[in-house]
N, C-alpha and C positions, 0 to 999 in steps of 0.2 A: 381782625379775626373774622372771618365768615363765618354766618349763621346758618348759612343752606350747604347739605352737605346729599351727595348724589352716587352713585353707584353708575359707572360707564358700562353698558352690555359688553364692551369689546374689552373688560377687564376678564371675561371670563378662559381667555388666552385658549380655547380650543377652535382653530381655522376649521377644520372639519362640520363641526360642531357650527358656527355661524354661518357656513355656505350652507348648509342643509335648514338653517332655522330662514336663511333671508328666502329660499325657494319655495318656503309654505305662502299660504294666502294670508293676507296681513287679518283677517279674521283670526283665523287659528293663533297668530305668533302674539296678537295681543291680547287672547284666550288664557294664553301660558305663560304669557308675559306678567298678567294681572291675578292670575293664580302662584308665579312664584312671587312677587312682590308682596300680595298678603302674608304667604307665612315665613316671610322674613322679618316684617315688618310684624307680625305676632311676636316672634322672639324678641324685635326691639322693646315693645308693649311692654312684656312682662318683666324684661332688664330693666326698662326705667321707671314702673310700678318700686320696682325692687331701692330702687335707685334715690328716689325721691323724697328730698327729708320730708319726715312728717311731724306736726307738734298739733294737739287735740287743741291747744290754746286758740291757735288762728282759725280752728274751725267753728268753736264756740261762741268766738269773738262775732264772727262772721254769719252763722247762722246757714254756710252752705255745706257742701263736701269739701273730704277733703281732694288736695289737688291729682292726689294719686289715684283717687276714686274715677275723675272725670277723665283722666288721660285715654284716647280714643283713636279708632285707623277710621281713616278717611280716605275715598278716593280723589287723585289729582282732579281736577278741571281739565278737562278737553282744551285745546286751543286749537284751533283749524285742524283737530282728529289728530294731532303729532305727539300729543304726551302721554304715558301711560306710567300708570304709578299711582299708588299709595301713601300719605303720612301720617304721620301720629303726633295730634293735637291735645294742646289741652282745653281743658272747660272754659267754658263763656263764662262772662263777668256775671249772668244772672246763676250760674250752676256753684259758683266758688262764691257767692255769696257776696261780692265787691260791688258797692254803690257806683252804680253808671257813671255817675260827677266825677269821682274819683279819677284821676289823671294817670296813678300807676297800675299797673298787671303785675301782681304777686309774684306769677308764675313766668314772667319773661326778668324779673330781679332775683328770682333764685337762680335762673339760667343762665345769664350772662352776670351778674353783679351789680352792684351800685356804688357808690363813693365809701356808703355806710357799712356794704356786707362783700363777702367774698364768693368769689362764685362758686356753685354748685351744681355743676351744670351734670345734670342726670340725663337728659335727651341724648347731649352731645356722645356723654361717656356711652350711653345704652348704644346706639349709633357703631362707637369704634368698638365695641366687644364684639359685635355680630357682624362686623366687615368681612374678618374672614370664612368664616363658618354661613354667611349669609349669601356671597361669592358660591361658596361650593354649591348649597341648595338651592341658588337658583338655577346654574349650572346641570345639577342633578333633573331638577324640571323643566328644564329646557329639553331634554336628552330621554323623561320620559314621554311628555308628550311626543314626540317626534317620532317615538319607536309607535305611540300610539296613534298616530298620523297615518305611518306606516300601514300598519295591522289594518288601519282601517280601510285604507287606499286596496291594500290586496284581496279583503275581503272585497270589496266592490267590484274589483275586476273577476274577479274567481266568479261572483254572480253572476257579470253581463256574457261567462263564456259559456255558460250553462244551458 
């Protein structure tokens, strides 16, 4: 079962639409790139806020938050400038209140399972709810930046004929 789950730009099936996004300058397309990715990835945030069993016990137990408190968007890590993108993490062992020593992560056994519990995998679910609805919006801002690429481009020239 895969745990890394990815969104392909060229699932956005508009050809038009990706000849005009690859002729911008890689500034601008990873501009709008990393602006449609957050608020997708906001929708994901709050589906698996939504998502995520909660019991007051483990957090009393515990002494941190709870797990649905820490859940967070993060941007990807750069590797030689080629990835762009956002995730959404959960809290550290010091936020959810887990003893370093401790060998499990709470929140990767509610996600996938263990022998003893079944899975509950709210990331993953939160993930397939907003595939397609998250497809269309980045789509969407792909298409507005571009207009506003545009706008800006002919302003500029409309200036230097002046």
């Amino acid at each position: 079962m895969a745990t890394n789950a990815s969104i392909d730009l060229s699932l956005i099936g508009d050809k038009e639409l990706r000849k005009a996004f690859k002729k911008m300058p890689l500034t601008f397309r990873r501009r709008i790139l990393r602006k449609a990715f957050k608020e997708v990835a906001a929708d994901i945030l709050q589906d698996a806020r939504s998502l995520v069993p909660v019991s007051a016990d483990d957090q009393r137990k515990r002494g941190g938050m709870h797990l649905r408190d820490t859940l967070k968007i993060e941007n990807l890590k750069r590797t030689k400038g080629k990835k762009i993108g956002v995730i959404v993490v959960t809290g550290t062992r010091e936020e959810l209140g887990i003893d370093p020593e401790d060998k499990y992560y709470y929140p990767a056994a509610i996600e996938l399972g263990t022998d003893k519990t079944s899975v509950q995998s709210f990331l993953r679910a939160a993930l397939e709810i907003n595939r397609g609805p998250g497809l269309i919006k980045i789509n969407t801002t792909i298409r507005k930046g571009l207009d506003r690429a545009a706008k800006r481009a002919a302003r500029k020239k409309a200036k230097k004929k002046r």
